[in-house]
N, CA, C, O and CB atoms as a CASP TS submission, in Angstrom:
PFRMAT TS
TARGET T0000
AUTHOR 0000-0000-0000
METHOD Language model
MODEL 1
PARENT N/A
ATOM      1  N   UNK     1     109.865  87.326  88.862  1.00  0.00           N
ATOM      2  CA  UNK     1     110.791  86.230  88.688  1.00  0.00           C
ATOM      3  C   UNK     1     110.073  84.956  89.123  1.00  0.00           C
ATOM      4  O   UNK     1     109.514  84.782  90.206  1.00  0.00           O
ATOM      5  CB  UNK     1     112.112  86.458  89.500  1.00  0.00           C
ATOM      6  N   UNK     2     110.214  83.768  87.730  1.00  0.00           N
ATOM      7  CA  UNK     2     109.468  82.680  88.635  1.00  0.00           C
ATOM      8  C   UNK     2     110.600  81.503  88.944  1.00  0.00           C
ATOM      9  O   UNK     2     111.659  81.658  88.336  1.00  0.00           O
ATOM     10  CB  UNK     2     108.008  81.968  87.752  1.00  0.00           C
ATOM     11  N   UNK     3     110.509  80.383  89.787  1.00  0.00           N
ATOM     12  CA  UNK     3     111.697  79.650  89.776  1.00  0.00           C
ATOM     13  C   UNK     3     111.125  78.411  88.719  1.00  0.00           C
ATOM     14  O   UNK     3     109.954  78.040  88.645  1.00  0.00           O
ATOM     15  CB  UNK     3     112.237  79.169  91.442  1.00  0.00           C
ATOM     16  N   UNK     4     112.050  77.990  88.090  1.00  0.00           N
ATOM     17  CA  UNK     4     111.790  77.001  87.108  1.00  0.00           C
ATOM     18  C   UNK     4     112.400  75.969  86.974  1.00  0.00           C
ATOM     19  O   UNK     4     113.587  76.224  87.177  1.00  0.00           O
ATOM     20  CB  UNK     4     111.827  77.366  86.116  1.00  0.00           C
ATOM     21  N   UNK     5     112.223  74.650  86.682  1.00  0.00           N
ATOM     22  CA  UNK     5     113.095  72.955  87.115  1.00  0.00           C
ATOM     23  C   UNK     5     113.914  73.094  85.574  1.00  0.00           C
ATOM     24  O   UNK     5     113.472  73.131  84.426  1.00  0.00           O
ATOM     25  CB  UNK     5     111.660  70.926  87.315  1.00  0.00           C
ATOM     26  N   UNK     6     115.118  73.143  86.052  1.00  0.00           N
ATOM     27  CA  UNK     6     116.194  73.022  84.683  1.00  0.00           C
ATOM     28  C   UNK     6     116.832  71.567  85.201  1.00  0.00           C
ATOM     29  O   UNK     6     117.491  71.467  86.236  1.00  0.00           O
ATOM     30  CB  UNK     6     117.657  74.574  84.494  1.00  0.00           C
ATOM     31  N   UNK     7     116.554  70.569  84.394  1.00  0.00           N
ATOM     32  CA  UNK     7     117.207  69.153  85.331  1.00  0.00           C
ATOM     33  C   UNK     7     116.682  69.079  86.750  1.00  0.00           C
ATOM     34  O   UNK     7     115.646  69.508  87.257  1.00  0.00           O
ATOM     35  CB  UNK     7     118.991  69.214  85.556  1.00  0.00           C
ATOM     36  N   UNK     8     117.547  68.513  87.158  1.00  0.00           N
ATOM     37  CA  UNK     8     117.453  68.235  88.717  1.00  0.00           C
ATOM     38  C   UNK     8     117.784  69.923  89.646  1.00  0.00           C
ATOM     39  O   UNK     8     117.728  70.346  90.801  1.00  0.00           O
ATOM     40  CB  UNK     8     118.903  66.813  89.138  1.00  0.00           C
ATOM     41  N   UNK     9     117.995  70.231  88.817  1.00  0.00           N
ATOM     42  CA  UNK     9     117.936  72.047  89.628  1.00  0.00           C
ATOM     43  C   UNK     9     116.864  72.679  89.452  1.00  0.00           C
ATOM     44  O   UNK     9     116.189  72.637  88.423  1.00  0.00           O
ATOM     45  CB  UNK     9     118.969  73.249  89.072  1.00  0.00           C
ATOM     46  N   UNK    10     116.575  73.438  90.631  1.00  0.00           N
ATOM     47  CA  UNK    10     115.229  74.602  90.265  1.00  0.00           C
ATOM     48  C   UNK    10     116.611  75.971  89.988  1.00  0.00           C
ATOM     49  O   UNK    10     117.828  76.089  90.137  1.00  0.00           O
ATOM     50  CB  UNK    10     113.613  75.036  92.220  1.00  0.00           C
ATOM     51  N   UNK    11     115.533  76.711  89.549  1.00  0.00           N
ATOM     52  CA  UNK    11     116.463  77.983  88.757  1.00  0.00           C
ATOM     53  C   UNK    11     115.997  79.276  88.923  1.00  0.00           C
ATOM     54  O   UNK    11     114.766  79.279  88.933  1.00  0.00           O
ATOM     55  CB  UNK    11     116.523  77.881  87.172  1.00  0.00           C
ATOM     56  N   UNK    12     116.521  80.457  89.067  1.00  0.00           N
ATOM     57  CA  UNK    12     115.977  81.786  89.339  1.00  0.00           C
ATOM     58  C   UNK    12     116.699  82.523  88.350  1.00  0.00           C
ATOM     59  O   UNK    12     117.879  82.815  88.542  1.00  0.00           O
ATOM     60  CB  UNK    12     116.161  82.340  90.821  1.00  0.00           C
ATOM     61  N   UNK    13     115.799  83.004  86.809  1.00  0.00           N
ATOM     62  CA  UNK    13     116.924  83.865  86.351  1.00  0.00           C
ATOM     63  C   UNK    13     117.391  85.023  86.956  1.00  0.00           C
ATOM     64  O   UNK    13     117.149  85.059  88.162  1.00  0.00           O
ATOM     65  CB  UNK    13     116.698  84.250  85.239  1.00  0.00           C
ATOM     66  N   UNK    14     118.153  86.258  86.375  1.00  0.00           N
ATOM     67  CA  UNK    14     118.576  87.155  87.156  1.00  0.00           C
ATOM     68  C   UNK    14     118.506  88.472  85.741  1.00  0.00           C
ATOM     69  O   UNK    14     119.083  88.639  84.667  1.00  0.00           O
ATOM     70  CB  UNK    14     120.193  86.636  88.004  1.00  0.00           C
ATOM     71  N   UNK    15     117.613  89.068  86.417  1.00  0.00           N
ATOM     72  CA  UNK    15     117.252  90.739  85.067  1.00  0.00           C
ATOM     73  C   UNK    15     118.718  90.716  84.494  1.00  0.00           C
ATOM     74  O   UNK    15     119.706  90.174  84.991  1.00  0.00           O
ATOM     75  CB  UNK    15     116.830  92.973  86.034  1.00  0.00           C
ATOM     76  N   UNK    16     118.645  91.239  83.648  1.00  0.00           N
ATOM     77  CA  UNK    16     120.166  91.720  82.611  1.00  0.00           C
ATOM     78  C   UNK    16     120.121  93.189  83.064  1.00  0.00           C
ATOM     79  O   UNK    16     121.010  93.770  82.441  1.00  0.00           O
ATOM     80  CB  UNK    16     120.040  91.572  80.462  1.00  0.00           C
ATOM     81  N   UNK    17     119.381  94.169  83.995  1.00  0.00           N
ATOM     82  CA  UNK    17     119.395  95.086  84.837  1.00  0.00           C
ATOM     83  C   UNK    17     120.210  95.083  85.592  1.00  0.00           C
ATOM     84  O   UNK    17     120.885  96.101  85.742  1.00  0.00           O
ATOM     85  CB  UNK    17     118.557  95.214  85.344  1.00  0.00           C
ATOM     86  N   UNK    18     120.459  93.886  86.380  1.00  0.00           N
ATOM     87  CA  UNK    18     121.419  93.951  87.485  1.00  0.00           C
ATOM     88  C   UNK    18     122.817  93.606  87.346  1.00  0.00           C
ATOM     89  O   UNK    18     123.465  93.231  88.323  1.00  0.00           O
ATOM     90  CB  UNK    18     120.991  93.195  88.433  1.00  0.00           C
ATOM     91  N   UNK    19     123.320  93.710  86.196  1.00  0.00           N
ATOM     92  CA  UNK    19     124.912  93.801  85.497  1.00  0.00           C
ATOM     93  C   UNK    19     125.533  92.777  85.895  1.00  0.00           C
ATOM     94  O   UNK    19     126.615  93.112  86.377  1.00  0.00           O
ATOM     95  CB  UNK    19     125.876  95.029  85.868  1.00  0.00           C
ATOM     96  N   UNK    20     125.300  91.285  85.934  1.00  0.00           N
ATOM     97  CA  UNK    20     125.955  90.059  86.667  1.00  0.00           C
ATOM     98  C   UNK    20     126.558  89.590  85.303  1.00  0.00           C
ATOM     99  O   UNK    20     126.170  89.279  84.177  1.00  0.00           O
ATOM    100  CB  UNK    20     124.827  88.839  87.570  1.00  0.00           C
ATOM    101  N   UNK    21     127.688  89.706  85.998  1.00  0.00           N
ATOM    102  CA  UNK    21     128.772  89.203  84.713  1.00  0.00           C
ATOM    103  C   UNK    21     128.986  87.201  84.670  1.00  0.00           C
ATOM    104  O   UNK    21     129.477  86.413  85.478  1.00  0.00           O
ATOM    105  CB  UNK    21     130.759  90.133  85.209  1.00  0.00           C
ATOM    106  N   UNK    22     128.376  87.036  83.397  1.00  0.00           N
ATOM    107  CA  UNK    22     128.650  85.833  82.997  1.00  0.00           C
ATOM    108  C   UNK    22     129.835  84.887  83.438  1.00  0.00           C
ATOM    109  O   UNK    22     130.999  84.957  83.045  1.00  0.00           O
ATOM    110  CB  UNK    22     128.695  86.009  81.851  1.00  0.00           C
ATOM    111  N   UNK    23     129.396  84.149  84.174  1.00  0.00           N
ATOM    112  CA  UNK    23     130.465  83.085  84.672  1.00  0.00           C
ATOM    113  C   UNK    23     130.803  83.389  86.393  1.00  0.00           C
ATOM    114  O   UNK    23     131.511  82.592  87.009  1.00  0.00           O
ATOM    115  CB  UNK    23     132.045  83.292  83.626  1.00  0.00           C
ATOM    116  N   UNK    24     130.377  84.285  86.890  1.00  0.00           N
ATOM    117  CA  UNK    24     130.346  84.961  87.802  1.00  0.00           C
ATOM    118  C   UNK    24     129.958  83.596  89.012  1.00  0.00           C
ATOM    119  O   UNK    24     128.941  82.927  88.828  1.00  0.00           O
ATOM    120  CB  UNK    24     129.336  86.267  87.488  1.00  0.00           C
ATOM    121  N   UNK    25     130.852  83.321  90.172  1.00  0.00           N
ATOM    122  CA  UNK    25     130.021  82.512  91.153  1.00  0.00           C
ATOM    123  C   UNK    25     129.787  83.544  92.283  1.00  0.00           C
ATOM    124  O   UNK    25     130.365  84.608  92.507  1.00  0.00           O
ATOM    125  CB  UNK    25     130.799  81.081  91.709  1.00  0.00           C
ATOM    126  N   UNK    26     128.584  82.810  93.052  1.00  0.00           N
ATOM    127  CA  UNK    26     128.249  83.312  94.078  1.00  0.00           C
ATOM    128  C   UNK    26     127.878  81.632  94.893  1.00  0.00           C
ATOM    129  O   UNK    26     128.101  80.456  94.604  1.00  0.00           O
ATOM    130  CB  UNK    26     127.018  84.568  93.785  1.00  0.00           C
ATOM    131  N   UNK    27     127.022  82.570  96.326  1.00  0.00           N
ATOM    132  CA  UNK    27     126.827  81.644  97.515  1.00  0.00           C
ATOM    133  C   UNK    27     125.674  81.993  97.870  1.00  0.00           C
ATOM    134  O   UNK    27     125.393  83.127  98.255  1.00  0.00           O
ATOM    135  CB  UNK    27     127.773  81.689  98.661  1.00  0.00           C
ATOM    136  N   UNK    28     124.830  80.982  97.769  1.00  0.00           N
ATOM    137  CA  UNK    28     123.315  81.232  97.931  1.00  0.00           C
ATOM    138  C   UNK    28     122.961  80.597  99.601  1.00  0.00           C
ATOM    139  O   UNK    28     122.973  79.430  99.993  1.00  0.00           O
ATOM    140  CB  UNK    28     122.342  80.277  96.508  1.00  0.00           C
ATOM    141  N   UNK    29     122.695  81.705 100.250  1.00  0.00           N
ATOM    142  CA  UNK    29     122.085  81.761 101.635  1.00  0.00           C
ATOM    143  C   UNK    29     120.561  81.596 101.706  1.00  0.00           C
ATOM    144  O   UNK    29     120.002  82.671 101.491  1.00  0.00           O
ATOM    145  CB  UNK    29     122.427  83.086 102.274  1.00  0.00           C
ATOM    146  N   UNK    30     119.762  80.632 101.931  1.00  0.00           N
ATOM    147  CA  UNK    30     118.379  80.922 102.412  1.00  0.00           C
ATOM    148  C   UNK    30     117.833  81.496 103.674  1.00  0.00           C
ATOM    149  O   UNK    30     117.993  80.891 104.735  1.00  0.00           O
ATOM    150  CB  UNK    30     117.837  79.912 102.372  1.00  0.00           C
ATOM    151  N   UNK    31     117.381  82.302 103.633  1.00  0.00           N
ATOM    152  CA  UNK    31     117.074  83.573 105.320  1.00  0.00           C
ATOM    153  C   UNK    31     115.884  82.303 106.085  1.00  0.00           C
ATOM    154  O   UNK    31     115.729  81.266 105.441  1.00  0.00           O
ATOM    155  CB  UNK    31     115.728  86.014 104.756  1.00  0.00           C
ATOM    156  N   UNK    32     115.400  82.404 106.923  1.00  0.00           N
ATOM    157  CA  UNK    32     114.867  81.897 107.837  1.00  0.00           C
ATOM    158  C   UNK    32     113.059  81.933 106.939  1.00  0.00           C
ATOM    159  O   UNK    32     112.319  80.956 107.049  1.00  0.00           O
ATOM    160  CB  UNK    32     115.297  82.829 109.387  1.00  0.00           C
ATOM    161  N   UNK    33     112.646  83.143 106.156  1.00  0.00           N
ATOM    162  CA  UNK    33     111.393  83.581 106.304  1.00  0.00           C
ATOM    163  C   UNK    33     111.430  83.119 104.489  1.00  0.00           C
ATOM    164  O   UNK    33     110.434  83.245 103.778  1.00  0.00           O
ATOM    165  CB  UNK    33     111.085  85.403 107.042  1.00  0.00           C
ATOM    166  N   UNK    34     112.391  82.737 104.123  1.00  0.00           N
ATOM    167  CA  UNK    34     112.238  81.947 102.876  1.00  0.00           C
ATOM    168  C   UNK    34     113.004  82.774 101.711  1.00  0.00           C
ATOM    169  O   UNK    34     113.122  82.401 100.543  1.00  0.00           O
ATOM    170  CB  UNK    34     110.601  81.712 102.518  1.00  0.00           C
ATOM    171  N   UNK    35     113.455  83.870 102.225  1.00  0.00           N
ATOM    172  CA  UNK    35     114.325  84.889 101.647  1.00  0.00           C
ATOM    173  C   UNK    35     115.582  84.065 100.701  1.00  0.00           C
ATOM    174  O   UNK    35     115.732  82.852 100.848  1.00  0.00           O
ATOM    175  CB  UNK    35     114.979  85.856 102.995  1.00  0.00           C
ATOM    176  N   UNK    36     116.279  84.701  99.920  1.00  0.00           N
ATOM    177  CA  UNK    36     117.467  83.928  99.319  1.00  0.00           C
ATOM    178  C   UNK    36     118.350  84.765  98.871  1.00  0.00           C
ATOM    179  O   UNK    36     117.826  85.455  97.997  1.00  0.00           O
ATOM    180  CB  UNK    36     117.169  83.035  98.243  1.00  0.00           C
ATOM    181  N   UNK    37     119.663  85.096  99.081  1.00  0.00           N
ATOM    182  CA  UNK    37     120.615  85.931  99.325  1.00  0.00           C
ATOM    183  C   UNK    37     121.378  85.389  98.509  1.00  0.00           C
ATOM    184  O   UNK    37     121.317  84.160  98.483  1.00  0.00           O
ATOM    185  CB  UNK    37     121.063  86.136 100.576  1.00  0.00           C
ATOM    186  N   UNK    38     122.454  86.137  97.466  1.00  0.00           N
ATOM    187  CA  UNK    38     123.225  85.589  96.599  1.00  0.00           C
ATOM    188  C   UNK    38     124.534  86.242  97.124  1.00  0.00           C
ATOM    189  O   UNK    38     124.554  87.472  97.170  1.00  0.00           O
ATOM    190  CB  UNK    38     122.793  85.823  95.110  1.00  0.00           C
ATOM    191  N   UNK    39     125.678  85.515  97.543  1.00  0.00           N
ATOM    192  CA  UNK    39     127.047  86.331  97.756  1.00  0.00           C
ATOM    193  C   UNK    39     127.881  86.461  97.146  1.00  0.00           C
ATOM    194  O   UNK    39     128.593  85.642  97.728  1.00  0.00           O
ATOM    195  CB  UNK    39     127.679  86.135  98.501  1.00  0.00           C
ATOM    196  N   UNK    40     128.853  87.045  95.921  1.00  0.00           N
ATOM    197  CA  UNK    40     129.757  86.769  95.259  1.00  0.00           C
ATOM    198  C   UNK    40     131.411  86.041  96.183  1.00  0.00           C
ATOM    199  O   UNK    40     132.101  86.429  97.125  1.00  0.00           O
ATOM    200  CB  UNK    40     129.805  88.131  94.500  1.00  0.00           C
ATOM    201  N   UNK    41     131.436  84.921  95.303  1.00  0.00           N
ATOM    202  CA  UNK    41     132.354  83.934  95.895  1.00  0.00           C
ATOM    203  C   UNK    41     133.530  84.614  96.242  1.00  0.00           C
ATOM    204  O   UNK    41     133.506  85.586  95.488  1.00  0.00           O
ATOM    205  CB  UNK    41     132.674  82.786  95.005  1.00  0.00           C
ATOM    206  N   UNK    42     134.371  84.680  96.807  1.00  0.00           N
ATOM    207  CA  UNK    42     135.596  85.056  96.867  1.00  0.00           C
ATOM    208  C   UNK    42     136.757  84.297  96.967  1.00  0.00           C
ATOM    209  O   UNK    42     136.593  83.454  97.849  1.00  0.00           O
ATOM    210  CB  UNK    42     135.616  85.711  97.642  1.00  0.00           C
ATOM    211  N   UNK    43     137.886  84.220  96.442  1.00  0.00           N
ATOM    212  CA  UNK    43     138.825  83.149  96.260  1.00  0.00           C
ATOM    213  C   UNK    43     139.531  82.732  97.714  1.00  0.00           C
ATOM    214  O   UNK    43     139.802  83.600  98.544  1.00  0.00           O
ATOM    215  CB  UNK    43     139.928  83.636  95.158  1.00  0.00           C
ATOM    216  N   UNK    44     139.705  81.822  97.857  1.00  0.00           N
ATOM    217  CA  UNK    44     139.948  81.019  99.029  1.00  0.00           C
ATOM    218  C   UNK    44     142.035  81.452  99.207  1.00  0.00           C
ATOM    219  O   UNK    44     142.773  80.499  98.962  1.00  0.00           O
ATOM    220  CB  UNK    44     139.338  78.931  98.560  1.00  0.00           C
ATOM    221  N   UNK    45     142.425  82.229  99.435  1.00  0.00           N
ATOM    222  CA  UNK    45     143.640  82.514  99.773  1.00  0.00           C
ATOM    223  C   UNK    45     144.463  81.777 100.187  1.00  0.00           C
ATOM    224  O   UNK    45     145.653  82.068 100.067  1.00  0.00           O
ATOM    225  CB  UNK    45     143.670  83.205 100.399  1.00  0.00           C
ATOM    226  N   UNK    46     144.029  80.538 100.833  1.00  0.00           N
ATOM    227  CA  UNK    46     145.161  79.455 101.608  1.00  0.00           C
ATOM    228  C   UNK    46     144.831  78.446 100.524  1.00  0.00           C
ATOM    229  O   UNK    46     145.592  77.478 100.520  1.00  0.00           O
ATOM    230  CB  UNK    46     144.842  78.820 103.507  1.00  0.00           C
ATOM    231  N   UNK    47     143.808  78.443  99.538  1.00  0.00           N
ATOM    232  CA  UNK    47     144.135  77.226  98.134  1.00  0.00           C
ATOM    233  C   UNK    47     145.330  78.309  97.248  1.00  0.00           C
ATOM    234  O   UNK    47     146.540  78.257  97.027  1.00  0.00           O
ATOM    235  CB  UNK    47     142.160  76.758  96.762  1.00  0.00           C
ATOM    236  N   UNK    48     144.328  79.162  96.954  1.00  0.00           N
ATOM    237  CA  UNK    48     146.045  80.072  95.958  1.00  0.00           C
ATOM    238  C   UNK    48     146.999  80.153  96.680  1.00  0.00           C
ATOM    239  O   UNK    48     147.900  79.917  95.876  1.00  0.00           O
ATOM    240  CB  UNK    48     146.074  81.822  95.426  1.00  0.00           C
ATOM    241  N   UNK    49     147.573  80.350  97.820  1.00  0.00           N
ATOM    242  CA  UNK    49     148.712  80.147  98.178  1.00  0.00           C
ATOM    243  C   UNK    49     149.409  78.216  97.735  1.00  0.00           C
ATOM    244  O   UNK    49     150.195  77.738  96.917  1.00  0.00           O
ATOM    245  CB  UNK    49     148.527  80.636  99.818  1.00  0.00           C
ATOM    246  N   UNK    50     148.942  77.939  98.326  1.00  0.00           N
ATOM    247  CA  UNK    50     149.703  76.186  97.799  1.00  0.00           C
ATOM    248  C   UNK    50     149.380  76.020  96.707  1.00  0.00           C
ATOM    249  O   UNK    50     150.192  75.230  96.226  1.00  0.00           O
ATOM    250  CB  UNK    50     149.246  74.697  98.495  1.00  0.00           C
ATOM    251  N   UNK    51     148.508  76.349  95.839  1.00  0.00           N
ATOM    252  CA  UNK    51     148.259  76.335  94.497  1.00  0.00           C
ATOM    253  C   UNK    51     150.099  76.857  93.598  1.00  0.00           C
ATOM    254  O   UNK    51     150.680  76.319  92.655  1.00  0.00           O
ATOM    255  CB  UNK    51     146.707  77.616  94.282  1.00  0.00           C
ATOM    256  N   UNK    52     150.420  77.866  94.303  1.00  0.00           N
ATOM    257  CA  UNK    52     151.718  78.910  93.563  1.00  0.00           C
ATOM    258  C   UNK    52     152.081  78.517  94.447  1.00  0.00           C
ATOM    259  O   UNK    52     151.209  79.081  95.107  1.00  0.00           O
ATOM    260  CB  UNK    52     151.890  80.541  93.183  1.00  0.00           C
ATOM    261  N   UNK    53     153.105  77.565  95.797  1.00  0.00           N
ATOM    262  CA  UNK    53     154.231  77.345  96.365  1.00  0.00           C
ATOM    263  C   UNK    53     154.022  78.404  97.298  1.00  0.00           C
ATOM    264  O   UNK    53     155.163  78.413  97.759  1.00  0.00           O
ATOM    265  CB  UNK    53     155.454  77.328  95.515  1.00  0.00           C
ATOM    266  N   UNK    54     153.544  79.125  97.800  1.00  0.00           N
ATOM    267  CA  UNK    54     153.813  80.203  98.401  1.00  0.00           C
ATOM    268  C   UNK    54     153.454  80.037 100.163  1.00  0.00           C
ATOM    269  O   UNK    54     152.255  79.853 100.372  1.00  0.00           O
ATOM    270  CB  UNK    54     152.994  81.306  97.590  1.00  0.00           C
ATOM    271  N   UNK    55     154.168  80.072 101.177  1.00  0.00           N
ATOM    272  CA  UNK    55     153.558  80.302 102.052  1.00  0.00           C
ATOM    273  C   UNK    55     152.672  81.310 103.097  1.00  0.00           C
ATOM    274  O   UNK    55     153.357  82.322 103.245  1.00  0.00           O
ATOM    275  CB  UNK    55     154.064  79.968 102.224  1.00  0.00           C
ATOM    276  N   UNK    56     152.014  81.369 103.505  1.00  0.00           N
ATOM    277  CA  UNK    56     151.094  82.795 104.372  1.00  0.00           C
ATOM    278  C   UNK    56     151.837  83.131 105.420  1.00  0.00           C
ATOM    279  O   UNK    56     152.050  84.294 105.763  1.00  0.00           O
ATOM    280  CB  UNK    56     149.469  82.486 105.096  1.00  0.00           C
ATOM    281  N   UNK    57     152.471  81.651 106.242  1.00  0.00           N
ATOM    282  CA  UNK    57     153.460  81.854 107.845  1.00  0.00           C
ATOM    283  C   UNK    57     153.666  83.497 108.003  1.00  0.00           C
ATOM    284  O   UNK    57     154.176  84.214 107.142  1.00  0.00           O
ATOM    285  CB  UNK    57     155.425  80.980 107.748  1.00  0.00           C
ATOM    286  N   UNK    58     153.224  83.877 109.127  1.00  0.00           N
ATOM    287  CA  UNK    58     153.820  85.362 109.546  1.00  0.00           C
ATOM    288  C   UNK    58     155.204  85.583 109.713  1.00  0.00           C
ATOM    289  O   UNK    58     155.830  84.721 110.330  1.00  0.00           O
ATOM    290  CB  UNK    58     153.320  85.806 110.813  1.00  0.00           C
ATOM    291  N   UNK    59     155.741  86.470 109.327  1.00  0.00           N
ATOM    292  CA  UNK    59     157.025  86.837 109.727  1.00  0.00           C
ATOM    293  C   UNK    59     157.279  88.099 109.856  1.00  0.00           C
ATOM    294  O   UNK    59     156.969  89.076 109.174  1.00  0.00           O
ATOM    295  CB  UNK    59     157.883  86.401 108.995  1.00  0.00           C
ATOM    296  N   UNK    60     158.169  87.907 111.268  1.00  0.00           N
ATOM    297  CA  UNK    60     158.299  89.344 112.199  1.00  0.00           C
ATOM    298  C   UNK    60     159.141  89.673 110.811  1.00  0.00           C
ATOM    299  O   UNK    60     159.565  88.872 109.977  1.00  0.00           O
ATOM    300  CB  UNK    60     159.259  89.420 114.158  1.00  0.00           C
ATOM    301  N   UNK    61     159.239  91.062 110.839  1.00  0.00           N
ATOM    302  CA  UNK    61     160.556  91.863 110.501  1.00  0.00           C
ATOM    303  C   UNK    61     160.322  92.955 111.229  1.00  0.00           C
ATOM    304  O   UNK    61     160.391  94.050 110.670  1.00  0.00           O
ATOM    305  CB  UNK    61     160.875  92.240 108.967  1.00  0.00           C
ATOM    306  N   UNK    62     160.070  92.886 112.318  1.00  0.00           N
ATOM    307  CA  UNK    62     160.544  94.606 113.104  1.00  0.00           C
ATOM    308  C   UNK    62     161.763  94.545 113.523  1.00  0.00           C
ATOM    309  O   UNK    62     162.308  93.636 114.149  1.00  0.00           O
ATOM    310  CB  UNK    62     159.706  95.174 114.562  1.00  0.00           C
ATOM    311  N   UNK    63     162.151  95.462 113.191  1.00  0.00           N
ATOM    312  CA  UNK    63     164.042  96.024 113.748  1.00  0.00           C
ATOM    313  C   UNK    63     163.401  96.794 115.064  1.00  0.00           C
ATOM    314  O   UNK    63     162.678  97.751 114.786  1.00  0.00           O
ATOM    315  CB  UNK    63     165.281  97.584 112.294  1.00  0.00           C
ATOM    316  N   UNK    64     163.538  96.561 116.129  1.00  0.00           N
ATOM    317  CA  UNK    64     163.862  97.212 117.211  1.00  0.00           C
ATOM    318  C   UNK    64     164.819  98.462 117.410  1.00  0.00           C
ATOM    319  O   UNK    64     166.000  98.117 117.441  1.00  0.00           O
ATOM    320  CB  UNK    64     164.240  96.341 117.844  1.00  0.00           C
ATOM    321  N   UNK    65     164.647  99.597 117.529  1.00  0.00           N
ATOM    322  CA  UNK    65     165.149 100.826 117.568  1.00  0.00           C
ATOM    323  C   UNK    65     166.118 100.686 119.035  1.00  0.00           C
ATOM    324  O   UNK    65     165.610 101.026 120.104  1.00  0.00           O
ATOM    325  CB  UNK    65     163.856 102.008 117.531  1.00  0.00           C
ATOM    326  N   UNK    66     167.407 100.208 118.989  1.00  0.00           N
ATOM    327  CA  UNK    66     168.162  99.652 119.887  1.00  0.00           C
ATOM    328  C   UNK    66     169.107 101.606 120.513  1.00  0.00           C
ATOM    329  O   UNK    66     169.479 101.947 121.636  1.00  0.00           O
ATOM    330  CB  UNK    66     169.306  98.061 118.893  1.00  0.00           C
ATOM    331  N   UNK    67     169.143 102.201 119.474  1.00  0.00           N
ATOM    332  CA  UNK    67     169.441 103.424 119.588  1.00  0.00           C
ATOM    333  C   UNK    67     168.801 104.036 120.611  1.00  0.00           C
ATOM    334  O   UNK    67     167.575 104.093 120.513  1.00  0.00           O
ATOM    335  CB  UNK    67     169.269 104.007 118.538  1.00  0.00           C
ATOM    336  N   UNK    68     169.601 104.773 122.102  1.00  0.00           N
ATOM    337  CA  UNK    68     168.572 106.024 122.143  1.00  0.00           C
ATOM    338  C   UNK    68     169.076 107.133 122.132  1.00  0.00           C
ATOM    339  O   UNK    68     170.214 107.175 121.663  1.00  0.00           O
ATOM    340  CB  UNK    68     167.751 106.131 123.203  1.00  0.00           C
ATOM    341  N   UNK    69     168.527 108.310 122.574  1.00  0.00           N
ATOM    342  CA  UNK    69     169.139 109.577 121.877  1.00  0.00           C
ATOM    343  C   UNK    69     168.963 110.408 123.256  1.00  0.00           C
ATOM    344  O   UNK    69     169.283 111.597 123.267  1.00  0.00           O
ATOM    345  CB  UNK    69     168.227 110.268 120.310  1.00  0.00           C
ATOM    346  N   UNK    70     168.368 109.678 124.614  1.00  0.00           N
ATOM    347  CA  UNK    70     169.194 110.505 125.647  1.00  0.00           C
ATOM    348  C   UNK    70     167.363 111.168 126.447  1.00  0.00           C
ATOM    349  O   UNK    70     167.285 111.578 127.606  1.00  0.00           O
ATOM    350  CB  UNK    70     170.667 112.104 124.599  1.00  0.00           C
ATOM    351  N   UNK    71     166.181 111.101 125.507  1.00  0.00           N
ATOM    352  CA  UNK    71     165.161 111.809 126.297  1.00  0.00           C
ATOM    353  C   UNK    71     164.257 110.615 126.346  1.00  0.00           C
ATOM    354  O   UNK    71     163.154 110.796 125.830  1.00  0.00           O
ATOM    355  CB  UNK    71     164.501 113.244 125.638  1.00  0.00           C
ATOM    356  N   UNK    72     164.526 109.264 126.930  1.00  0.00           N
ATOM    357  CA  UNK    72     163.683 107.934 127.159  1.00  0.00           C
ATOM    358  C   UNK    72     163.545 108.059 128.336  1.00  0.00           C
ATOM    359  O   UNK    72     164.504 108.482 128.982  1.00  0.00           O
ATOM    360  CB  UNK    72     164.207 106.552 126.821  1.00  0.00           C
ATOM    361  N   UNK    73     162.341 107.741 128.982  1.00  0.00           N
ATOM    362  CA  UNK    73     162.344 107.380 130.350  1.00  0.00           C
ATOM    363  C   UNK    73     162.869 106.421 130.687  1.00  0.00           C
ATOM    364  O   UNK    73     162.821 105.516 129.853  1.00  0.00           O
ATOM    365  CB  UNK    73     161.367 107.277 130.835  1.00  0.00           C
ATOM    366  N   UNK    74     163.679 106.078 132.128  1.00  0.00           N
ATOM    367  CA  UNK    74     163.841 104.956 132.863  1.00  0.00           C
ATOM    368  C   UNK    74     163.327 104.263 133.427  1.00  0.00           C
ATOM    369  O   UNK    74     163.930 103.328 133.956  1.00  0.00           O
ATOM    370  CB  UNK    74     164.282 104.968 133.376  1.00  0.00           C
TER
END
């Protein structure tokens, strides 16, 4: 693989071996020793939530078992 100037970007193609589906983003990490790591993006959950109205806020729903049946400790 060589890197190559496409515009103002340098470029690394990627084998048609390694099944990367077109349109696909990732997150490019450079390692310390010059290494370069590609991560597939993952969608940001608190934009799709306000994106669809929706809020994340936790909410209890535990029912407390107010019942007892006589073998609870005191």
């Amino acid at each position: 693989m060589k890197a190559r100037r496409q515009g103002t970007d340098i470029v690394l193609t990627v084998p048609s071996i390694l099944n990367i589906e077109p349109g696909k983003e990732y997150v490019a990490i450079k390692g310390e020793l010059g290494s370069i790591t590609y991560i597939p993006k993952v969608e940001n959950i608190f934009e799709e939530a306000i994106e669809n109205g929706e809020s994340l806020r936790f909410e209890d729903d535990y029912q407390e078992d107010t019942h007892s049946n006589g073998s609870e400790e005191d």
